[in-house]
C-alpha positions in Angstrom: -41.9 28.8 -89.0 -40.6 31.6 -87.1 -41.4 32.0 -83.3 -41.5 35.8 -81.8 -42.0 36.0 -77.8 -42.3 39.0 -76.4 -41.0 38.7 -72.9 -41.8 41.5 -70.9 -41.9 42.6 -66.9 -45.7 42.1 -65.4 -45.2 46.0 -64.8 -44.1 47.2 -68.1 -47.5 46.3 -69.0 -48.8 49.7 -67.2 -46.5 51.6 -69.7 -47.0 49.8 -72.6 -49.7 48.7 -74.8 -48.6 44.8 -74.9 -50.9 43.9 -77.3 -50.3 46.7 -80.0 -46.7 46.2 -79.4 -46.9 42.6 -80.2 -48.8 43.2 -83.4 -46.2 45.6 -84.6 -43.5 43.4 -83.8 -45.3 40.5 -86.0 -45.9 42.7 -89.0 -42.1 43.3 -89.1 -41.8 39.7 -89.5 -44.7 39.2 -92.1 -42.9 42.6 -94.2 -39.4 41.5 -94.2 -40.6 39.0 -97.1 -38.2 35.8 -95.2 -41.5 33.8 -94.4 -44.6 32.9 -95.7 -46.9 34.4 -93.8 -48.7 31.6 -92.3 -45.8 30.6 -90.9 -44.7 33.5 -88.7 -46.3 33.0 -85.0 -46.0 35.4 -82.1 -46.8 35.7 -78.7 -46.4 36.9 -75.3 -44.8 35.7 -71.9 -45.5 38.4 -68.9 -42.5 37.6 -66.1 -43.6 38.2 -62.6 -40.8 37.5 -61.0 -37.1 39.0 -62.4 -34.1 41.0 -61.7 -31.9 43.6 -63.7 -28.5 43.6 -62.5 -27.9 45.6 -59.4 -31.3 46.9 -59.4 -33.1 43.5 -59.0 -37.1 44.4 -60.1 -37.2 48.1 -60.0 -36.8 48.7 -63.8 -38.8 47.2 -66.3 -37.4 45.6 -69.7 -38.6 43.6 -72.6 -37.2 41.0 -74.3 -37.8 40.0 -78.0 -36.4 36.3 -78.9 -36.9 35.5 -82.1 -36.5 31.8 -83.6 -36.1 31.2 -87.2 -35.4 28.1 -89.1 -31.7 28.3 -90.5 -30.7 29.4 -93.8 -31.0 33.3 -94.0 -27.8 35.7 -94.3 -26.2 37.5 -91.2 -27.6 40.3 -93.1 -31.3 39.3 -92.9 -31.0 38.7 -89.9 -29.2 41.9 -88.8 -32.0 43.9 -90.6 -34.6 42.3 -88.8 -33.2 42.4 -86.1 -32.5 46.0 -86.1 -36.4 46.5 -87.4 -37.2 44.8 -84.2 -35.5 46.6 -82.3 -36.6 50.1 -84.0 -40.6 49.1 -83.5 -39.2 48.5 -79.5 -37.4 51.7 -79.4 -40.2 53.9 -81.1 -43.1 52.3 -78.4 -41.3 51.5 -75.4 -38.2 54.1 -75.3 -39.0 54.5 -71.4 -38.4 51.2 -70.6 -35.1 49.9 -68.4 -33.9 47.4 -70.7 -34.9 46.6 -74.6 -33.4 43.7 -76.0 -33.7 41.6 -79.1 -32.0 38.2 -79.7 -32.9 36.0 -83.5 -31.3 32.7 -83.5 -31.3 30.0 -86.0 -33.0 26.7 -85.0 -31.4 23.4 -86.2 -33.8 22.4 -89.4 -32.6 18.4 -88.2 -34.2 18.8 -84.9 -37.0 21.0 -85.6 -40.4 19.1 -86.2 -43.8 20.6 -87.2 -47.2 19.0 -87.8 -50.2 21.1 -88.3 -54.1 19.3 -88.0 -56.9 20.5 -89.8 
């Protein structure tokens, strides 16, 4: 069930390849063996408007948020995390600001249904 966004400045996308970036980022996911594959989903939201501290929307930066159901270790979660943040640092290393947040959704709130 995890959710990976890529959250990126509209002008980062000059710099970077978004889509191979993306892909990278969602094979972490599918390797780290904490999901079945058909569960892991990814995609990207291009900001147009944002600011960076004192230097409002003159640097670019991109933001990884990654939602998983709870019930893996602060360990897992650290290593993806960090392999997250590695695939960022190896493709994007000129950009402003990298960032990578995984959180645990509430399983009691969390509904799925899947048609087909």
């Amino acid at each position: 069930m995890p959710n990976l966004v890529l959250e990126y400045s509209n002008s980062a996308e000059e710099r970077i390849n978004v889509q191979g970036l993306l892909e990278d980022l969602h094979q972490v996911a599918l390797n780290s063996g904490l999901f079945e594959t058909s569960s892991v989903k990814s995609r990207t939201l291009r900001c147009h408007h944002w600011l960076v501290g004192d230097v409002a929307d003159s640097e670019d930066f991109i933001h990884v948020q990654f939602e998983l159901l709870e019930g893996r270790t602060p360990a897992q979660k650290r290593e993806l995390s960090q392999q997250l943040m590695d695939v960022l640092v190896s493709q994007a290393s000129h950009i402003y600001s990298l960032t990578v947040d995984v959180r645990d959704m509430d399983k009691d709130y969390f509904m799925k249904v899947i048609n087909g």
